[in-house]
N, CA, C and O atoms as a Tinker XYZ file with bonds, in Angstrom:
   412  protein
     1  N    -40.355000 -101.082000   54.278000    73     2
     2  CA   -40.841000 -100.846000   55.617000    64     1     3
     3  C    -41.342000  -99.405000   55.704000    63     2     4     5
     4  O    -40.543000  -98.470000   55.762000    81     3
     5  N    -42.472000  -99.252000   55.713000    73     3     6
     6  CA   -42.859000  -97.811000   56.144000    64     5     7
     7  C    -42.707000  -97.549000   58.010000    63     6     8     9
     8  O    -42.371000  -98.194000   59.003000    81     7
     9  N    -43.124000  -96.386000   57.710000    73     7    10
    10  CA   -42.917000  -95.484000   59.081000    64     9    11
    11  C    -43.273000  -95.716000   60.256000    63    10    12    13
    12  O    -42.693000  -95.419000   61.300000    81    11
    13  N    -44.665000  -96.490000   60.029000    73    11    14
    14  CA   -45.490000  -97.216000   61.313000    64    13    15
    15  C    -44.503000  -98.369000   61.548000    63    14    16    17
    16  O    -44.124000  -98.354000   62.719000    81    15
    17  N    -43.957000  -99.371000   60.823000    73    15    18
    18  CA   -42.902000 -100.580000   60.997000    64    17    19
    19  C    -41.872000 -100.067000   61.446000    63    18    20    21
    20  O    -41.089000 -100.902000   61.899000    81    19
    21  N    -41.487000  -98.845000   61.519000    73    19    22
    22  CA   -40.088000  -98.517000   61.828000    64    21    23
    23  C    -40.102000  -97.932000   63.057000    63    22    24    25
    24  O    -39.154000  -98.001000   63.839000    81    23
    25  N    -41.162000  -97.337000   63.280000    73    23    26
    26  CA   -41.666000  -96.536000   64.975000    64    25    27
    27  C    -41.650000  -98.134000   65.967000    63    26    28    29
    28  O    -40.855000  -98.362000   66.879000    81    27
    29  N    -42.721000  -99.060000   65.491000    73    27    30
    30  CA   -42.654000 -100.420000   66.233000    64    29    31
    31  C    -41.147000 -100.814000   66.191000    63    30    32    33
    32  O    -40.629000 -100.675000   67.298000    81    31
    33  N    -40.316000 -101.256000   65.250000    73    31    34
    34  CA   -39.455000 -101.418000   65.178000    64    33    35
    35  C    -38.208000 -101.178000   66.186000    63    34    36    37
    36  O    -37.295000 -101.905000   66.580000    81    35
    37  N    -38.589000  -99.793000   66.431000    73    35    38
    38  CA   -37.669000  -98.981000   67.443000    64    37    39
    39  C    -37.953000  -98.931000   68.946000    63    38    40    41
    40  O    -37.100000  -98.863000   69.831000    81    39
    41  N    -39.721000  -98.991000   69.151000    73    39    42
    42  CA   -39.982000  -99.268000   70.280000    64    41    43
    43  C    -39.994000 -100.798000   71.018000    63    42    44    45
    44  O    -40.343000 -101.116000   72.155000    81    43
    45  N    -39.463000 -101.615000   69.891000    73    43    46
    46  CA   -39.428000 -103.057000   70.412000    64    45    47
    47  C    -38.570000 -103.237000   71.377000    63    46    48    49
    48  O    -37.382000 -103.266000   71.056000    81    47
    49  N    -39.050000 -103.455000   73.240000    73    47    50
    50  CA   -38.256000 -103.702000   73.892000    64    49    51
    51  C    -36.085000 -104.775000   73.394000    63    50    52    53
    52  O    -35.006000 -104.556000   73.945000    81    51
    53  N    -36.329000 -105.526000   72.525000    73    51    54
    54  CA   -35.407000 -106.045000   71.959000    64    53    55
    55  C    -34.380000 -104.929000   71.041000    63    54    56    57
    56  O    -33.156000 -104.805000   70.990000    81    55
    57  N    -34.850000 -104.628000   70.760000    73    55    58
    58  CA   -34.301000 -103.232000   70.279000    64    57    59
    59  C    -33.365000 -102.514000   71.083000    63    58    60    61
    60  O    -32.140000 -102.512000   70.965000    81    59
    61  N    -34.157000 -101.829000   72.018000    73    59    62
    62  CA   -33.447000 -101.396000   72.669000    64    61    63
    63  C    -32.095000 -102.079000   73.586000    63    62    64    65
    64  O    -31.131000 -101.490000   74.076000    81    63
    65  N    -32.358000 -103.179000   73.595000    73    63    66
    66  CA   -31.558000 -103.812000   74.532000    64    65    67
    67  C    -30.295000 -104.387000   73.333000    63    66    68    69
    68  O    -29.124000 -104.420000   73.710000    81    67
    69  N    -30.618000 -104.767000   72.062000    73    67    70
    70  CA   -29.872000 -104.648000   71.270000    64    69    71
    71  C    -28.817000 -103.593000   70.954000    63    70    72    73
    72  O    -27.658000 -103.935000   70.718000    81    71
    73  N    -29.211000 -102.274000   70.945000    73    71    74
    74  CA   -28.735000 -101.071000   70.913000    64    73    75
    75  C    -27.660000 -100.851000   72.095000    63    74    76    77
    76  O    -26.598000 -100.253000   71.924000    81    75
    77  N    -28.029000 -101.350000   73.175000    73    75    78
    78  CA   -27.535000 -101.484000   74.249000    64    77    79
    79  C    -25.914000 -102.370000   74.237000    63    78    80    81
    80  O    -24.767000 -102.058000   74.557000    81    79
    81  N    -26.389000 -103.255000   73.838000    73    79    82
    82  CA   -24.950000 -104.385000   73.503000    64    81    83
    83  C    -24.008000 -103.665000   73.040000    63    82    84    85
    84  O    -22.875000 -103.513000   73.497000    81    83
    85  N    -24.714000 -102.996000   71.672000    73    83    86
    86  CA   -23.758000 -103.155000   70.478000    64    85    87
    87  C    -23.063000 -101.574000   71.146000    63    86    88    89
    88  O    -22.161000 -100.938000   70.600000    81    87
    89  N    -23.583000 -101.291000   72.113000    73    87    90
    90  CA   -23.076000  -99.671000   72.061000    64    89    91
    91  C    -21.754000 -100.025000   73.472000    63    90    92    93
    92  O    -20.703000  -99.386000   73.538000    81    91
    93  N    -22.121000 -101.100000   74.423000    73    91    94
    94  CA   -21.428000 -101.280000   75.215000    64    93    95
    95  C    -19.891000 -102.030000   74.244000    63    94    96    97
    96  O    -18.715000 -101.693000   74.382000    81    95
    97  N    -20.461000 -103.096000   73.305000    73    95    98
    98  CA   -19.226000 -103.813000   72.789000    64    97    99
    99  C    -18.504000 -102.689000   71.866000    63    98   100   101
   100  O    -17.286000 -102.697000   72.047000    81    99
   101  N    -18.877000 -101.871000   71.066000    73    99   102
   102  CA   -18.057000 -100.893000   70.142000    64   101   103
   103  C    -17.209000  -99.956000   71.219000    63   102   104   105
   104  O    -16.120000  -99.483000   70.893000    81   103
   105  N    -17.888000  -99.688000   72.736000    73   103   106
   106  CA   -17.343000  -99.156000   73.322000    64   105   107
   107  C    -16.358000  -99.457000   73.957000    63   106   108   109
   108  O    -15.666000  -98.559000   74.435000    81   107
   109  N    -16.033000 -100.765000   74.131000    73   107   110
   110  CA   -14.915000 -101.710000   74.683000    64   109   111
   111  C    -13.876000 -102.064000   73.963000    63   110   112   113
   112  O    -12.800000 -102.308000   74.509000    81   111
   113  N    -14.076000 -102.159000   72.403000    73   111   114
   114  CA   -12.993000 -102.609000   71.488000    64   113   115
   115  C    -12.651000 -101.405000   70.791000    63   114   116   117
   116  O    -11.744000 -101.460000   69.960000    81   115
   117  N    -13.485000  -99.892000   71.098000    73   115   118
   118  CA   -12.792000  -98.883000   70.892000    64   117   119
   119  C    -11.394000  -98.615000   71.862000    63   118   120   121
   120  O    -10.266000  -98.508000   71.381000    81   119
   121  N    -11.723000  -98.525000   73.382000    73   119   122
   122  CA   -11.196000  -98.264000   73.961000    64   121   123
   123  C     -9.582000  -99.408000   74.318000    63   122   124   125
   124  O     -8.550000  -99.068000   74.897000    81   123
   125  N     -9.910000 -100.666000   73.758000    73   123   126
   126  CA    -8.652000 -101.456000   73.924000    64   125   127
   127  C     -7.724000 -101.109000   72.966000    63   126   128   129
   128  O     -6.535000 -101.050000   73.280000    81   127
   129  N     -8.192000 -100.806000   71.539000    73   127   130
   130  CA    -7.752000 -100.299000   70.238000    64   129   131
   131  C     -6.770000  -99.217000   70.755000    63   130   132   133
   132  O     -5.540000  -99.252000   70.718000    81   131
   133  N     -7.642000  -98.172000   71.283000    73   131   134
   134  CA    -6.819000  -96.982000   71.627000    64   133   135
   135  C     -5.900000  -97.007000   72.356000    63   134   136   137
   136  O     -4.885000  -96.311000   72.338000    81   135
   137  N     -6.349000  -98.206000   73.379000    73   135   138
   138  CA    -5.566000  -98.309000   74.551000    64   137   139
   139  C     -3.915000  -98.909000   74.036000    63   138   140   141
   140  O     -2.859000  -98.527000   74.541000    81   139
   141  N     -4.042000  -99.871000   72.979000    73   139   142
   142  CA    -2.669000 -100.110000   72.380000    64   141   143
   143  C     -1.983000  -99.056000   71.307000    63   142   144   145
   144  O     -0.779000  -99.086000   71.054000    81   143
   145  N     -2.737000  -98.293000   70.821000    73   143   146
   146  CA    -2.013000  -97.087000   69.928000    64   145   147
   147  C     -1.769000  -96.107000   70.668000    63   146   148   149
   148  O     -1.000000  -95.270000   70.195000    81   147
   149  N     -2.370000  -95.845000   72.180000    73   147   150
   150  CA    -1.397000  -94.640000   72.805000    64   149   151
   151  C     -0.257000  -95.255000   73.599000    63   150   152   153
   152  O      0.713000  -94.585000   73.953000    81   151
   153  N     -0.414000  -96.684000   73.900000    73   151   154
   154  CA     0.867000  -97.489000   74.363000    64   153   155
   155  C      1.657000  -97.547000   73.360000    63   154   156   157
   156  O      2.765000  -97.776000   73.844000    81   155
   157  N      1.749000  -97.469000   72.166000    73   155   158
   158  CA     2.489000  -97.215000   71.106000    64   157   159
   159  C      3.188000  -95.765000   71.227000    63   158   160   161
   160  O      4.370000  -95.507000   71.452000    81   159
   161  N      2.393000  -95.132000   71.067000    73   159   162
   162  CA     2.759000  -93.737000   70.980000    64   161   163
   163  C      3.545000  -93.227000   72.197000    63   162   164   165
   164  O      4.554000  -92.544000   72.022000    81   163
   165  N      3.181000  -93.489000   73.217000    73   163   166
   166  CA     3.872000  -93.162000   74.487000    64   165   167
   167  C      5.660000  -93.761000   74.466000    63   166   168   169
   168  O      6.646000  -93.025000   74.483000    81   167
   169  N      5.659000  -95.130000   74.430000    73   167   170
   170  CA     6.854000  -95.832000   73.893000    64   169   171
   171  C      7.686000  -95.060000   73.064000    63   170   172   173
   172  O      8.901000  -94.938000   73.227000    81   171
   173  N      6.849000  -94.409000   71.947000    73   171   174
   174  CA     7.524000  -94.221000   70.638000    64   173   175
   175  C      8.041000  -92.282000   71.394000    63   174   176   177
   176  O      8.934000  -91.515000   71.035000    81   175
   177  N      7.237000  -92.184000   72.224000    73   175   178
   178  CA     7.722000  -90.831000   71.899000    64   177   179
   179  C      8.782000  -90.889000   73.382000    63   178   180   181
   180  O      9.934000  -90.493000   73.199000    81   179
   181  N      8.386000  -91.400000   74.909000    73   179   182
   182  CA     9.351000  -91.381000   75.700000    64   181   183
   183  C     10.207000  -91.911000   75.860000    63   182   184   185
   184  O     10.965000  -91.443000   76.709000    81   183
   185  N     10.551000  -92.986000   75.275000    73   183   186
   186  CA    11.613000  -94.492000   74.741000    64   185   187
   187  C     11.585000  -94.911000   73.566000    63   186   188   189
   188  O     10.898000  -95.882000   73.247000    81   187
   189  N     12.411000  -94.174000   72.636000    73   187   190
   190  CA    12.363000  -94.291000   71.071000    64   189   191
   191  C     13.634000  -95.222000   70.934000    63   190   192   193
   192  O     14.008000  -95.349000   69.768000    81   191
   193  N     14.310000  -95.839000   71.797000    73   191   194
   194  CA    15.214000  -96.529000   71.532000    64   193   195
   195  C     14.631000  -97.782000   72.119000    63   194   196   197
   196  O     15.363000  -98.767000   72.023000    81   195
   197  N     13.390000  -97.968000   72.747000    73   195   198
   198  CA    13.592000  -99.550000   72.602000    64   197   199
   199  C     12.967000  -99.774000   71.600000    63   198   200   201
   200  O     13.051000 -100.957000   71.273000    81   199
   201  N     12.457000  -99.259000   71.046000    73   199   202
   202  CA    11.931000  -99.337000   69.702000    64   201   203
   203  C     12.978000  -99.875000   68.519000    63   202   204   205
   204  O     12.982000 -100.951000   67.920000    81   203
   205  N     13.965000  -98.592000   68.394000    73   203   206
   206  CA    14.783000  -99.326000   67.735000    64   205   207
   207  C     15.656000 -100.355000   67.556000    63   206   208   209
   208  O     16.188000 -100.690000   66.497000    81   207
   209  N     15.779000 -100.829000   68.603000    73   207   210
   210  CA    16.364000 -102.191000   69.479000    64   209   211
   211  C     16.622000 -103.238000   68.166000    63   210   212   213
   212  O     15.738000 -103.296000   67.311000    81   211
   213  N     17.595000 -103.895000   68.050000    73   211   214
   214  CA    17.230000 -105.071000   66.774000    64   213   215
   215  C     16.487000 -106.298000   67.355000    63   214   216   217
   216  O     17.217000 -106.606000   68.297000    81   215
   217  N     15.547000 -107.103000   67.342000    73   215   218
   218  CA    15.058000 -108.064000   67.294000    64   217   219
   219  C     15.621000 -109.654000   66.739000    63   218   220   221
   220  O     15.165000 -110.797000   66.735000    81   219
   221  N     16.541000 -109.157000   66.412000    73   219   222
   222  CA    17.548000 -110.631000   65.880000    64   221   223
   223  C     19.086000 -110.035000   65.689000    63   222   224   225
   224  O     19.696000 -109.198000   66.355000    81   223
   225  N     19.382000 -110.620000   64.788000    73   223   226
   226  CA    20.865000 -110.231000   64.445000    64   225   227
   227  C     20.778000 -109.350000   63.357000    63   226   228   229
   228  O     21.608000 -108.465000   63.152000    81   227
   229  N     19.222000 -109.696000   62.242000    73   227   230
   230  CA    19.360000 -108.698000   61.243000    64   229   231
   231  C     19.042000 -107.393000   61.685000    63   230   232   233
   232  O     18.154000 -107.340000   62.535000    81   231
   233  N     19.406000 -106.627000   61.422000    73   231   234
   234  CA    19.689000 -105.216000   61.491000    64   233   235
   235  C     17.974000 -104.319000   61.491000    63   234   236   237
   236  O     17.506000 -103.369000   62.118000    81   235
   237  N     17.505000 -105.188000   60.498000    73   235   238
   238  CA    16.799000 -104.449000   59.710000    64   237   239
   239  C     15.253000 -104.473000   60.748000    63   238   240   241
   240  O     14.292000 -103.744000   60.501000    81   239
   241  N     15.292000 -105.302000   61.716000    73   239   242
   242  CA    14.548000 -106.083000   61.958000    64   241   243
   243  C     14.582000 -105.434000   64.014000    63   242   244   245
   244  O     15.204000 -105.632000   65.058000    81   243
   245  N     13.533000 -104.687000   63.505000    73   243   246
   246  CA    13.368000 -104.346000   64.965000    64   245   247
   247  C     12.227000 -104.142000   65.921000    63   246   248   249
   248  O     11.108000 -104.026000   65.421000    81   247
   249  N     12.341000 -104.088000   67.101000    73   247   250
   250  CA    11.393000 -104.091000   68.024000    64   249   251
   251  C      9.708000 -103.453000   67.417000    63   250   252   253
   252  O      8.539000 -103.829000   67.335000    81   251
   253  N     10.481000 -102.390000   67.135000    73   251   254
   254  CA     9.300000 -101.186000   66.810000    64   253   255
   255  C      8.528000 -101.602000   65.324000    63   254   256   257
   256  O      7.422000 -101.165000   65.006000    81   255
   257  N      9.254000 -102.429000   64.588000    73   255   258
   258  CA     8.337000 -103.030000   62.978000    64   257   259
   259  C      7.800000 -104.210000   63.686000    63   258   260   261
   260  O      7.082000 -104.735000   62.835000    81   259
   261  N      7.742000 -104.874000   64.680000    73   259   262
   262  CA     7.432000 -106.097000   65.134000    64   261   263
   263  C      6.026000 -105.657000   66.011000    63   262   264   265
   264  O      4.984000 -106.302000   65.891000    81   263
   265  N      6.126000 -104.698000   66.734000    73   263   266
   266  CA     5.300000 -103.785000   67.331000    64   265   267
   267  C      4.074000 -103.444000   66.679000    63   266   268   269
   268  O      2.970000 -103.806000   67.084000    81   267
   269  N      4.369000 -102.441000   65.227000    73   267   270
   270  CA     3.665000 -101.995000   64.672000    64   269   271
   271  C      3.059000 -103.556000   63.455000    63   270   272   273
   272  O      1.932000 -103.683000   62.976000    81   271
   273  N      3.602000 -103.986000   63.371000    73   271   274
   274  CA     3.014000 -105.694000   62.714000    64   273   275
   275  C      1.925000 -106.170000   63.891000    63   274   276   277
   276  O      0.847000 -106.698000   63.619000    81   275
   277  N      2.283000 -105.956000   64.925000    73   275   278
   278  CA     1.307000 -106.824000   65.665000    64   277   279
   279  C      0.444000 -105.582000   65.950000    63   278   280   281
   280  O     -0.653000 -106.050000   66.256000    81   279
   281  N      0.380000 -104.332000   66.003000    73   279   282
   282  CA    -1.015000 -103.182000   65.503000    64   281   283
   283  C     -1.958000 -103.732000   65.429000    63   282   284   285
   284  O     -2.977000 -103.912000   66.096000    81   283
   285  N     -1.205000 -104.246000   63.770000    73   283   286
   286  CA    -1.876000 -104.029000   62.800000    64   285   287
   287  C     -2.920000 -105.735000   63.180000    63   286   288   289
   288  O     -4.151000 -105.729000   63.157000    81   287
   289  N     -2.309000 -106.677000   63.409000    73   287   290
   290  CA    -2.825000 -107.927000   63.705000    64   289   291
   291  C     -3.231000 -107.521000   64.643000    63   290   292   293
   292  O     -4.268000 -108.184000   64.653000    81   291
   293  N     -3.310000 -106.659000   65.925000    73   291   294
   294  CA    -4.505000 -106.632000   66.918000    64   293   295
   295  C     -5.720000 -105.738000   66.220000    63   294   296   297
   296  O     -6.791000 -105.909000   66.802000    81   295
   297  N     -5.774000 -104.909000   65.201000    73   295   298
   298  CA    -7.095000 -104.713000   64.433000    64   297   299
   299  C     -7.433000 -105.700000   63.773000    63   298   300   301
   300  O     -8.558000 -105.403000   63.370000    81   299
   301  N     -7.227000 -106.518000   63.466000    73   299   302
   302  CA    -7.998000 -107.479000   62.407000    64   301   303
   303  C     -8.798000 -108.103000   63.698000    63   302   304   305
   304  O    -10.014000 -108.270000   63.792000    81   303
   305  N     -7.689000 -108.429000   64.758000    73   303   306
   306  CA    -8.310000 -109.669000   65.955000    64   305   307
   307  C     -9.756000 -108.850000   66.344000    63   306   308   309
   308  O    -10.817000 -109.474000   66.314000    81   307
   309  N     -9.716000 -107.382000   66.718000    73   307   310
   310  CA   -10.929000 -106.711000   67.485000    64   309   311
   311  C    -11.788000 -106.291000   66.175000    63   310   312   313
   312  O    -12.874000 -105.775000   66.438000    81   311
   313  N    -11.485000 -106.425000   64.897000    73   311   314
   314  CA   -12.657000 -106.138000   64.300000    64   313   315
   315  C    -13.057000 -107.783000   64.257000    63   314   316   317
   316  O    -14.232000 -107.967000   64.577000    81   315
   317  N    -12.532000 -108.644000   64.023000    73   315   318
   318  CA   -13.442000 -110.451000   64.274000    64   317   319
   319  C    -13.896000 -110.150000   65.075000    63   318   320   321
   320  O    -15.050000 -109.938000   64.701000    81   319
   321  N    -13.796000 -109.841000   66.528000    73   319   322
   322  CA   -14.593000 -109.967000   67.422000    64   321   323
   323  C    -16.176000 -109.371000   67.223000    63   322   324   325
   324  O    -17.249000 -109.961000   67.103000    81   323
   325  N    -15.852000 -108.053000   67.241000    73   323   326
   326  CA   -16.869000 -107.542000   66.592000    64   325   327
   327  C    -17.978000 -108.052000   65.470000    63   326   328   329
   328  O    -19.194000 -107.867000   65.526000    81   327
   329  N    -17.261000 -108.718000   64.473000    73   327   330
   330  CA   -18.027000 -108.899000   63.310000    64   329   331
   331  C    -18.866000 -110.431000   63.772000    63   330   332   333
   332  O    -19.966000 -110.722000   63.302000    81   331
   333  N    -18.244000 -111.161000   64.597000    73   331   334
   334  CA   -18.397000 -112.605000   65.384000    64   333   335
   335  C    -19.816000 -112.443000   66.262000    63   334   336   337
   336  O    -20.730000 -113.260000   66.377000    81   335
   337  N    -19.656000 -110.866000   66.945000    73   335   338
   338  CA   -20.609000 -110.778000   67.875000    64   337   339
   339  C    -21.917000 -110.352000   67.097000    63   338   340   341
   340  O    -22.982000 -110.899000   67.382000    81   339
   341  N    -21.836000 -109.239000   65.971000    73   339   342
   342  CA   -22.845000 -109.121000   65.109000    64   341   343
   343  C    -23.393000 -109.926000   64.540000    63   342   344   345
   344  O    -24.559000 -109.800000   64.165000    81   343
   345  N    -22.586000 -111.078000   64.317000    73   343   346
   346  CA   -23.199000 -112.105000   63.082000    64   345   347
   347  C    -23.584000 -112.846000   64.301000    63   346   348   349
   348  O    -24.355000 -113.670000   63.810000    81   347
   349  N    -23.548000 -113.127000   65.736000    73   347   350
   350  CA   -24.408000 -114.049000   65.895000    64   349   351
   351  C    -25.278000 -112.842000   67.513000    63   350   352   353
   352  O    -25.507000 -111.927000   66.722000    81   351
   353  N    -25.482000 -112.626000   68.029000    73   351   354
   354  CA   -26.015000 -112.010000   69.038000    64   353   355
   355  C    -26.565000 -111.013000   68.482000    63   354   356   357
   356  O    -27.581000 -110.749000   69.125000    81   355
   357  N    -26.419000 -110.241000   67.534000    73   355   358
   358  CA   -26.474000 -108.858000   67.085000    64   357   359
   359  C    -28.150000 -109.097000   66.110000    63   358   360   361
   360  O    -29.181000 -108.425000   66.149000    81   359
   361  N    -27.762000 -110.453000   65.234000    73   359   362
   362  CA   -28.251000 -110.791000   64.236000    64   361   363
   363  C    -29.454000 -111.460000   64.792000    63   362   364   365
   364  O    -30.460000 -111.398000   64.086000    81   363
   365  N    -29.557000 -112.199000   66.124000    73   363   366
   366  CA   -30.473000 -113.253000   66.326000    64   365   367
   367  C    -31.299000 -111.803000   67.204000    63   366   368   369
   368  O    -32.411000 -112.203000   67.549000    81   367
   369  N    -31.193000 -111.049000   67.426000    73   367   370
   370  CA   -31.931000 -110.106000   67.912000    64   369   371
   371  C    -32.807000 -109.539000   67.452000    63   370   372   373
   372  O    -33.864000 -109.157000   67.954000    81   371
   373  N    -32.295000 -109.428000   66.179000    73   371   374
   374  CA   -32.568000 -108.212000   65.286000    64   373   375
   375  C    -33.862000 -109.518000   64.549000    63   374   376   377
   376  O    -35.019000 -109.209000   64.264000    81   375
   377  N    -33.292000 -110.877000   64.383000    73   375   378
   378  CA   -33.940000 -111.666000   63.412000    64   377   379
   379  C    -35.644000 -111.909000   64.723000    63   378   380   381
   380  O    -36.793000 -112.168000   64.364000    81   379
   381  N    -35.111000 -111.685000   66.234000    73   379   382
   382  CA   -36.328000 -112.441000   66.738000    64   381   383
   383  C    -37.636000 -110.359000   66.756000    63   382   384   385
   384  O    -38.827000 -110.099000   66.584000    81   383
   385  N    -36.795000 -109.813000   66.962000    73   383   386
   386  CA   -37.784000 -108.636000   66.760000    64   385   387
   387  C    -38.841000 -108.328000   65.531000    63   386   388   389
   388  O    -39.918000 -107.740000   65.626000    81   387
   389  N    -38.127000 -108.985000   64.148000    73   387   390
   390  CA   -38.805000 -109.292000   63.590000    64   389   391
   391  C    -39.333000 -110.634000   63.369000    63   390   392   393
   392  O    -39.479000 -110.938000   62.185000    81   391
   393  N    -39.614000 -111.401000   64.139000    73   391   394
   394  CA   -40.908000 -112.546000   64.033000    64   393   395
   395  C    -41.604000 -111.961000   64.818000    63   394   396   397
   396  O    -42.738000 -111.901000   64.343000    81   395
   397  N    -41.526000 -111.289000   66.176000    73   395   398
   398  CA   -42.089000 -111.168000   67.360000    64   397   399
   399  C    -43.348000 -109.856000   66.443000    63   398   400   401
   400  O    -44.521000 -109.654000   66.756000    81   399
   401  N    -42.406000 -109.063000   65.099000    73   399   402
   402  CA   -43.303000 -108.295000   65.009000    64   401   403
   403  C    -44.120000 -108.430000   62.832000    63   402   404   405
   404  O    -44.378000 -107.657000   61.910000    81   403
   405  N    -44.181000 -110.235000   63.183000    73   403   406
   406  CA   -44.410000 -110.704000   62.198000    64   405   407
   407  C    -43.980000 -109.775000   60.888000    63   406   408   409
   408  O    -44.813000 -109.073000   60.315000    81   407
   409  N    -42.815000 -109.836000   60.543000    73   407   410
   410  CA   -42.435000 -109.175000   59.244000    64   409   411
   411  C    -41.339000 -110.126000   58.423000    63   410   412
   412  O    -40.901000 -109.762000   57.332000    81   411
């Protein structure tokens, strides 16, 4: 793609509105992300004992590893989302800007 394809490219009303999405959705699953790691952190630092709380009878087995397990499973869930919305909204955008600009 040279330079003239990439100027059109950028000025393609679709484009922009593409740009638009993806900047509103990264901005939303940033902010839920964060929003559960400073609910973490807050917990962990003003109530460090319900954290340690046991979760069953085993010992070993507590609030705060059950917590940080499900973290970790709410990043996988918000990067699918993400990757769900690229592969189909992100992609059919990007795929109709280029027919619209025969390439």
């Amino acid at each position: 793609m040279g330079p003239e394809t990439v100027g059109k490219f950028h000025a393609h009303p679709k484009f922009h509105e593409m740009v638009g999405k993806r900047r509103r959705t990264i901005a939303a699953l940033v902010a839920l992300s964060m929003g559960a790691y400073v609910a973490f952190l807050l917990v962990l630092v003003l109530a460090p004992a319900v954290l340690a709380r046991p979760l069953s009878d085993a010992p070993n087995l507590t609030i705060g590893l059950a917590v940080s397990f499900a973290l970790i499973v709410w990043a996988l869930v918000i990067t699918g989302l993400y990757v769900r919305r690229a592969n189909g909204e992100f992609d059919r955008l990007n795929t109709d800007i280029l027919e619209d600009l025969d390439l």
